[in-house]
C-alpha positions, 0 to 999 in steps of 0.5 A: 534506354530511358523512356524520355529518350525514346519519346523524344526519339520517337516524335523527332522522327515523326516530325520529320516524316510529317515535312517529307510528305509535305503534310502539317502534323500539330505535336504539342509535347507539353500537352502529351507530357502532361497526360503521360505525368496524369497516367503515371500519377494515376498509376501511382494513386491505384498502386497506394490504394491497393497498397492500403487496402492489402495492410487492411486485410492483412491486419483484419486477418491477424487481429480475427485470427487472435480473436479466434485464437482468444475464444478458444482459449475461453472456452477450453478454460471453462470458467463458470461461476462454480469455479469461482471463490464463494464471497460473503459480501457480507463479510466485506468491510470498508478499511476504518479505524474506529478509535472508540472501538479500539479503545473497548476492545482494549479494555474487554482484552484487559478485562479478560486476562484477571489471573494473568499477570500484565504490563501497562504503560502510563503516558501523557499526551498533554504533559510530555513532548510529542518527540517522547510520545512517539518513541515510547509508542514506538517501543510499546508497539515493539514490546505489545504493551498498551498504553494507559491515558488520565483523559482526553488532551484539553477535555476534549474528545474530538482533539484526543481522536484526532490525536489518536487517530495520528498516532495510529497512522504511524503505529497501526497496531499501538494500543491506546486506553482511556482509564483514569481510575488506573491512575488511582488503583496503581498511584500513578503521579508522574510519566511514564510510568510501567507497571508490571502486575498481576492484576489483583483487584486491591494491589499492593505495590512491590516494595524494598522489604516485602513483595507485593501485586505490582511493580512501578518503575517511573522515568524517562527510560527505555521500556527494555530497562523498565523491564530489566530493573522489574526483573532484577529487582522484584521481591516478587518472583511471579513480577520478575519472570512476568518482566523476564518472559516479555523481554524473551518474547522481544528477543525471540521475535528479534531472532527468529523475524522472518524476511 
């Protein structure tokens, strides 16, 4: 049976006593319908409170217990300082590109392979298209050949850096030398020019009827076909298999790149 009834019930009954003895009896329902809602209320209110103070305790438990967990975890790993790497901080270095440095060391790895033949090829940042810069360095990254300037663009310093310093950006690894006295020792009057040598100190150029220290193939062709026409078409055999030998290095990068 519902409780409402029951209460209903219940004062019914003594309401009729109360006139049966001739006695007055003062219920106010309203006032004991609100003390039953305030003691339900409170009922409610005590029954949140220890509702909330359960989910505390639960997660206090759950979150000591992973912190316990964690400790021991620290402490079986036993990592000390002498577990750790050695780090010459020293050594560390922040990532800067340096272009005069660039442009020495370029010229020190030159300077270094004298009796070694070598392949340069000569371009102009002020005289060509940027569209034709950027595929020839393209091609000289892929072939590893360094590329040779007269100067700087407008004799300025500053803009070839930057200009340097963008290039580098799209090709990290392109090798960029500033020599005009190469323009002279190899008689370079147009670009791009490639020239394949031995690096001799007083050069003579290849010619039709005789061989000579270095072979100069001028025009706006690919690096690959520069090579192709040294190696065919050399009088001398140490020039054609200098051609020869960077074509195979190309090829056997192009086979045997790892994925």
């Amino acid at each position: 049976m519902n409780t409402n009834i029951k209460l209903t019930i219940i004062l019914i009954n003594l309401t009729a006593i109360a006139l049966a003895d001739g006695t007055t009896v003062n219920l106010n329902l309203s006032d004991i319908k609100t003390k039953n809602i305030n003691q339900i209320n409170s009922v409610s209110t005590n029954l949140d409170l220890i509702s909330n103070q359960n989910r505390q305790y639960i997660s206090q438990i759950s979150t000591e217990s992973v912190q316990q967990e964690n400790i021991a975890k620290i402490k079986e790993a036993k990592i000390g300082v002498s577990s750790l790497p050695a780090i010459d901080m020293s050594e560390l270095k922040p990532h800067k590109i340096n272009i005069k440095d660039l442009i020495k060391q370029n010229q020190v790895n030159m300077a270094k392979s004298e009796n070694k033949g070598d392949i340069v090829l000569f371009l102009s940042f002020k005289g060509m298209e940027r569209d034709d810069i950027l595929l020839y360095c393209r091609q000289a990254t892929k072939y590893n050949i360094p590329i040779v300037l007269r100067g700087f663009i407008n004799n300025s310093f500053k803009e070839t850096m930057a200009y340097v310093k963008n290039l580098r950006e799209l090709f990290p690894t392109v090798a960029i030398i500033i020599d005009p006295p190469a323009y002279d020792k190899y008689n370079i009057t147009a670009v791009p020019a490639l020239i394949v040598s031995k690096l001799p100190a007083n050069p003579v150029r290849d010619g039709c009827n005789s061989p000579g220290d270095y072979a100069k193939v001028s025009g706006m062709v690919s690096i690959q076909a520069m090579l192709d026409y040294v190696r065919l078409n050399s009088k001398n055999p140490a020039l054609s298999q200098i051609a020869q030998n960077k074509l195979n290095e190309v090829k056997a990068q192009r086979y045997f790149k790892s994925e």
